[in-house]
PAZAPA-4460 file (N, C-alpha, C; in steps of 0.05 Angstrom, whole numbers, plus 32768, in hexadecimal, padded with zeros to 4 digits):
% residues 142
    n_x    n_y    n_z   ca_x   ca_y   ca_z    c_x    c_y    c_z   seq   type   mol
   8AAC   82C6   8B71   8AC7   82BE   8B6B   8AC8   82B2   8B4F     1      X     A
   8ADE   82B9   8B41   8AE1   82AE   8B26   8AE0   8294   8B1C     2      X     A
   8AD8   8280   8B11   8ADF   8262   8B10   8AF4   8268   8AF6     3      X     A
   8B04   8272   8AED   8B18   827A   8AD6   8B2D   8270   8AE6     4      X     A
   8B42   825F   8AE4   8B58   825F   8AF1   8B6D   8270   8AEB     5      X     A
   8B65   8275   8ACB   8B74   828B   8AB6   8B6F   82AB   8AC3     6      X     A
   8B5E   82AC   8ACB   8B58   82C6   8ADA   8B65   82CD   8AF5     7      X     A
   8B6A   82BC   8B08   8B73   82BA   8B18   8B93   82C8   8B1A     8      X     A
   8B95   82DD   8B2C   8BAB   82F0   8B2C   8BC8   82E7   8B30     9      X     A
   8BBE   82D4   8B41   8BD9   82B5   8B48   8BE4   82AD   8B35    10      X     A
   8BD1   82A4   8B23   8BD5   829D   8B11   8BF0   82A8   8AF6    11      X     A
   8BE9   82BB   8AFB   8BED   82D7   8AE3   8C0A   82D8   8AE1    12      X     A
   8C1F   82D2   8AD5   8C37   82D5   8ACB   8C3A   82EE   8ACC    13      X     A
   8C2E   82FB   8AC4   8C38   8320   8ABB   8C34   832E   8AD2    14      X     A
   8C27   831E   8AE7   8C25   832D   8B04   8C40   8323   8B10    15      X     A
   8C47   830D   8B14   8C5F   8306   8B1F   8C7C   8314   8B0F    16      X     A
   8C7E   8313   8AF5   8C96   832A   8AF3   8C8E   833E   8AF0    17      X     A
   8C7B   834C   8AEE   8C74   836E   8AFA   8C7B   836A   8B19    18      X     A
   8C76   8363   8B2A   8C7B   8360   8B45   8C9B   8363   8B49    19      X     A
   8CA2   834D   8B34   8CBF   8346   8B3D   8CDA   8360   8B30    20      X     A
   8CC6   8370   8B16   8CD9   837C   8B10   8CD3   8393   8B1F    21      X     A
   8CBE   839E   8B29   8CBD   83AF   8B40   8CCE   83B1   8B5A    22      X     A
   8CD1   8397   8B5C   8CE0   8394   8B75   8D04   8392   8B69    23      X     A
   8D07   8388   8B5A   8D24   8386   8B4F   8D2F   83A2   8B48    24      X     A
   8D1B   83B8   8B47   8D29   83D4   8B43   8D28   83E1   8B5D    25      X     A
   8D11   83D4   8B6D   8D1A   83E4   8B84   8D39   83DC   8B92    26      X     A
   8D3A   83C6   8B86   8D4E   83B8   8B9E   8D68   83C9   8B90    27      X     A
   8D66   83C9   8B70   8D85   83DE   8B64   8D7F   83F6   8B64    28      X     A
   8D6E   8408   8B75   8D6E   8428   8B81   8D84   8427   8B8F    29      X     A
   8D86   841D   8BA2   8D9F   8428   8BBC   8DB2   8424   8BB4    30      X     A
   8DBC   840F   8B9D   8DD5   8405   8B8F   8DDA   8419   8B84    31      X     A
   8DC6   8423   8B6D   8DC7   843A   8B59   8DCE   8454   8B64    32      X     A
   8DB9   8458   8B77   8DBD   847B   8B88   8DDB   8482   8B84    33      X     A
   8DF1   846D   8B89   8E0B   846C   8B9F   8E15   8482   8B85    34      X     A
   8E0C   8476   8B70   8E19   847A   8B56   8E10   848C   8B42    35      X     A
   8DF8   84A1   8B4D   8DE5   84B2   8B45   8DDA   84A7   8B24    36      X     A
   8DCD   8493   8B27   8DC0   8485   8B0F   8DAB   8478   8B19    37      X     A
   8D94   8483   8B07   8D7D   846B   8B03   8D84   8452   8AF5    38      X     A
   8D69   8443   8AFC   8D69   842E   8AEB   8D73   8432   8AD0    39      X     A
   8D5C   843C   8AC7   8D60   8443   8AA8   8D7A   844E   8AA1    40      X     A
   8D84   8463   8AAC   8DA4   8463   8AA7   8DB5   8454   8AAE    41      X     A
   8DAF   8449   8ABB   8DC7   8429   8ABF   8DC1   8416   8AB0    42      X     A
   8DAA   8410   8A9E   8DAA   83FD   8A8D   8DC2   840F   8A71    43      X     A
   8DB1   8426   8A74   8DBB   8433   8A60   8DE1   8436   8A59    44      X     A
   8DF1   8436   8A6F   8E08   8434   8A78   8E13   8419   8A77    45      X     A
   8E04   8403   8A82   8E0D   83E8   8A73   8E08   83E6   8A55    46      X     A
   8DFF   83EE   8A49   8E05   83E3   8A25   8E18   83FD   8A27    47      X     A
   8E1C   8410   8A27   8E36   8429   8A21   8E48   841B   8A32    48      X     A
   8E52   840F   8A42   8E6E   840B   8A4F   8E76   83F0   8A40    49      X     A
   8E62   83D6   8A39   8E5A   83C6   8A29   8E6A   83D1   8A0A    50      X     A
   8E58   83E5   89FD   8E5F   83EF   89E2   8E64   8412   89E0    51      X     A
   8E79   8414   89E0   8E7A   8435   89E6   8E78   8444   89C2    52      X     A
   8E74   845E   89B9   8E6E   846E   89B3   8E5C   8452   8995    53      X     A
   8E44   8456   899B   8E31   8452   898F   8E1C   8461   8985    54      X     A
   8E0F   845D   896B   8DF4   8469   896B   8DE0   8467   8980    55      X     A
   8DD1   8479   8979   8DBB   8479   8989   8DA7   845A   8985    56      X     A
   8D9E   845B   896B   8D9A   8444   8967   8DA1   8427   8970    57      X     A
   8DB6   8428   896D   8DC3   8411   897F   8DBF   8412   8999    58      X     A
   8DC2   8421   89A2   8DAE   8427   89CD   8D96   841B   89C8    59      X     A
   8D82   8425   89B6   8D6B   841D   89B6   8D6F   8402   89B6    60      X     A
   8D82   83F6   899B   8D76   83DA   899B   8D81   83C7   89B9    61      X     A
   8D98   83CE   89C3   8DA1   83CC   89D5   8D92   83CB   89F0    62      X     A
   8D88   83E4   89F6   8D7E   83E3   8A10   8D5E   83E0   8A15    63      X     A
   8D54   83DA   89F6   8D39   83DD   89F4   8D24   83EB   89F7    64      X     A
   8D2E   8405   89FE   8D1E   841D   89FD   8D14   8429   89E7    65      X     A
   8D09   8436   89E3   8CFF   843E   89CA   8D15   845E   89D1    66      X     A
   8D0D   846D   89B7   8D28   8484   89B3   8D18   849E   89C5    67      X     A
   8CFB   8498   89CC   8CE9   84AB   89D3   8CF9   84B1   89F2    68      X     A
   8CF7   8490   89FE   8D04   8490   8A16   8D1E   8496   8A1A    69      X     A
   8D29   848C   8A12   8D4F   848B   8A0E   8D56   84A2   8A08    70      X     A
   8D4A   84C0   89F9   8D57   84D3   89F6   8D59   84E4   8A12    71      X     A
   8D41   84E2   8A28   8D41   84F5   8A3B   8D57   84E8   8A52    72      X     A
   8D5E   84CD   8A4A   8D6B   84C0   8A5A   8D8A   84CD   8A52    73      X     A
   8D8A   84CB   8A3F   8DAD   84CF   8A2C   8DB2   84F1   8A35    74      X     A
   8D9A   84FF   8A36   8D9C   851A   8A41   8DB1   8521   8A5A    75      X     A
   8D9B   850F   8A6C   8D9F   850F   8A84   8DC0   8507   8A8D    76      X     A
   8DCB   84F5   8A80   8DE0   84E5   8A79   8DFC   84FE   8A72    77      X     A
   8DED   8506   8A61   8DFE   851E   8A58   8E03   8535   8A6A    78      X     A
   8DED   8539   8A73   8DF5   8554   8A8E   8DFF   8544   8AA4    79      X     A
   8E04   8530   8AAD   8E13   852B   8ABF   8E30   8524   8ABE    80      X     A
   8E2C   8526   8A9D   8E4C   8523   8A93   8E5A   8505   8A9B    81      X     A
   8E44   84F5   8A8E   8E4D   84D4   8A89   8E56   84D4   8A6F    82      X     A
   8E42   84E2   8A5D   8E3D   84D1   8A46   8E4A   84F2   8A30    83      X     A
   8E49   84F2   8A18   8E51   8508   8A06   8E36   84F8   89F1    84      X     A
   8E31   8509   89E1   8E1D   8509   89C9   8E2A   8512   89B6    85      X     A
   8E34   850D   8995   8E40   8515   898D   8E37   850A   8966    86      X     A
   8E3C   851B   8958   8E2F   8518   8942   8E41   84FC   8931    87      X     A
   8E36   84ED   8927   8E3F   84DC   891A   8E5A   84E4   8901    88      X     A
   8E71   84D7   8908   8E83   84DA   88EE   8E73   84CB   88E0    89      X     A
   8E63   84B7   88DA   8E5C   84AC   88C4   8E47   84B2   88B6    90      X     A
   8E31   84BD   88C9   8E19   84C6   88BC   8E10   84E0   88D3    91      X     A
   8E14   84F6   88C2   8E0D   8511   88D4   8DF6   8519   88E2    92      X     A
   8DDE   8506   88D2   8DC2   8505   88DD   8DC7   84F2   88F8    93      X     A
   8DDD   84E3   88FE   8DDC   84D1   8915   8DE7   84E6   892F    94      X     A
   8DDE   84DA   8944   8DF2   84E2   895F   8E04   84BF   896B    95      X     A
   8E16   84C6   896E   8E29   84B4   897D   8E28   84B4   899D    96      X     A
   8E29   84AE   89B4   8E2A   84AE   89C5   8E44   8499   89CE    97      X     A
   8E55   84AD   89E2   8E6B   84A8   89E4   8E67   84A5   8A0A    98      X     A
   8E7E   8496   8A14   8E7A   8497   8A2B   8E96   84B2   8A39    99      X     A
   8E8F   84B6   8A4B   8EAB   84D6   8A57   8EBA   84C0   8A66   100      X     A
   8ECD   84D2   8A6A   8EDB   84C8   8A84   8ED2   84C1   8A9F   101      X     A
   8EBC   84D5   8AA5   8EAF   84CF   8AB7   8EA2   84B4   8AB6   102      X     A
   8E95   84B6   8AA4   8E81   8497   8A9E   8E94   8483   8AA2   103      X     A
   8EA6   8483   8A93   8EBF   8470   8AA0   8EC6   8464   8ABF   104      X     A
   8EC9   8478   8ABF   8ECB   8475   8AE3   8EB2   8465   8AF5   105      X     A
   8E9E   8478   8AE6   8E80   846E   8AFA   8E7C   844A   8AEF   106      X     A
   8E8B   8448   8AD7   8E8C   8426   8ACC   8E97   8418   8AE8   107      X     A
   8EB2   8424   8AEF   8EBB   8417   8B0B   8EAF   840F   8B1D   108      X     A
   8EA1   8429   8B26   8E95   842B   8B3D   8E7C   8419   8B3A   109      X     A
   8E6F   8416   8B22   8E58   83FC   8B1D   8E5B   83E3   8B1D   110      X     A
   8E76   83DB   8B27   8E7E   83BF   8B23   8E78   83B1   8B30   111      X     A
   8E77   83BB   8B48   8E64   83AB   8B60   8E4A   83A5   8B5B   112      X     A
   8E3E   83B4   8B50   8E1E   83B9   8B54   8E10   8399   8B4B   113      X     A
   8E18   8393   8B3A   8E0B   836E   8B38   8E11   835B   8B4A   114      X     A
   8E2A   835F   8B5A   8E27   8348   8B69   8E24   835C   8B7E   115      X     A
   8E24   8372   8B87   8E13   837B   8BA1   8DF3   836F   8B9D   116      X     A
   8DE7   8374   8B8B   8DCF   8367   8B84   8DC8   834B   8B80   117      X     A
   8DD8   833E   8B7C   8DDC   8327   8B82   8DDA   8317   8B9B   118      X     A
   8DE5   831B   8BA4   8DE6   8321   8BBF   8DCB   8328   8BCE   119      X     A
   8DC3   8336   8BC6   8DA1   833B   8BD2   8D8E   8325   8BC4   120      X     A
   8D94   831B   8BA9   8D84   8304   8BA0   8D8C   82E8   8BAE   121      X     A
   8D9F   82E2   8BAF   8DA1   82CC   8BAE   8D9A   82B7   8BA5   122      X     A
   8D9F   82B8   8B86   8D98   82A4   8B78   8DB1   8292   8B71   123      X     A
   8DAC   8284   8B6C   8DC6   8265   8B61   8DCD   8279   8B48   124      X     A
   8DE1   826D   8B3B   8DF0   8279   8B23   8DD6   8274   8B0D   125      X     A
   8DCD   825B   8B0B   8DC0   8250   8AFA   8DA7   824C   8B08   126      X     A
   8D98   825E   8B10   8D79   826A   8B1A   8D7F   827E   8B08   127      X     A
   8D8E   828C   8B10   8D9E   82A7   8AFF   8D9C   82A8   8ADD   128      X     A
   8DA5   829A   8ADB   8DA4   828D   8ABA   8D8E   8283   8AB2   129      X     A
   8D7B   8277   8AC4   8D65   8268   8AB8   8D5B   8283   8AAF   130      X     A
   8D58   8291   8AC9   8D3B   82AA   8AC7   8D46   82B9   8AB0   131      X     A
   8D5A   82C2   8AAA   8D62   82D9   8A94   8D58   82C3   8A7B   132      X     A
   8D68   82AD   8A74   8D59   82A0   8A67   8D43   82A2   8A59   133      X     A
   8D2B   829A   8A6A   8D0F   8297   8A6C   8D0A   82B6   8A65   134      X     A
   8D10   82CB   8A79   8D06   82E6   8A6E   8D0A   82EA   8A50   135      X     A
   8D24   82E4   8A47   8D2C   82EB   8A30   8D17   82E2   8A0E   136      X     A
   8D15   82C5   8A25   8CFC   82B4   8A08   8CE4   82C0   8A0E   137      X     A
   8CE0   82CE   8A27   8CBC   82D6   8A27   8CC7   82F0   8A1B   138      X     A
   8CDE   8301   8A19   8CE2   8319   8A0C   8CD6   831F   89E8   139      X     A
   8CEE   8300   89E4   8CED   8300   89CB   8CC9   82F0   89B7   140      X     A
   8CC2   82E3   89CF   8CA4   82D4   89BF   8C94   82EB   89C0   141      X     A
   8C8D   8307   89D4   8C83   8313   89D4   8C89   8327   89C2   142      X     A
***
């Protein structure tokens, strides 16, 4: 057995939110299914309903993906006819991403989804706030 307390898996911060963000996506599958969206496209759909026809760039900085990830996502987005891709009036080397009508709609239908989830957490308003918080400063020191 280890005498390291630092070693110790209990211990380990990065095991407890790997655990917890494992479990926090399983718990928005059945929310998402309703609405034929993954994770990753539902993050992706909150900054576009958030900020509609943006660069690509701006998604990135936005949803924190890198553009490697985010393009097969914006694909996907596009054949289901949420999203439009569309060349920049300002700079022709850019694409714009715009949200459809459809996407609109599916904005509706996502309105529930935080406090249905909510709901399954049950956290105080301000547990709620602490943790985004806290994630946000281990986001940004890291």
């Amino acid at each position: 057995m280890s005498e390291y307390a630092q070693l110790k898996l209990e211990n380990q911060i990065c095991h407890s939110l790997y655990s917890a963000t494992n479990a926090l996506i399983r718990a928005y599958r059945p929310l998402l299914e309703v609405l034929d969206l993954t994770y990753p496209q539902y993050l992706v759909m909150l900054a576009l309903w958030d900020e509609d026809n943006v660069m690509i760039k701006r998604l990135v900085e936005r949803t924190r993906f890198d553009a490697g990830t985010l393009t097969p996502i914006l694909k996907r987005l596009e054949q289901k006819n949420i999203i439009v891709r569309q060349t920049s009036a300002v700079d022709s080397r850019q694409k714009v991403i715009i949200v459809t009508g459809n996407g609109r709609a599916l904005e509706a239908q996502a309105a529930s989804v935080p406090e249905a989830l909510a709901c399954k957490i049950k956290f105080s308003e301000e547990e709620a706030v602490m943790l985004k918080q806290l994630t946000e400063k281990l986001y940004s020191a890291i």
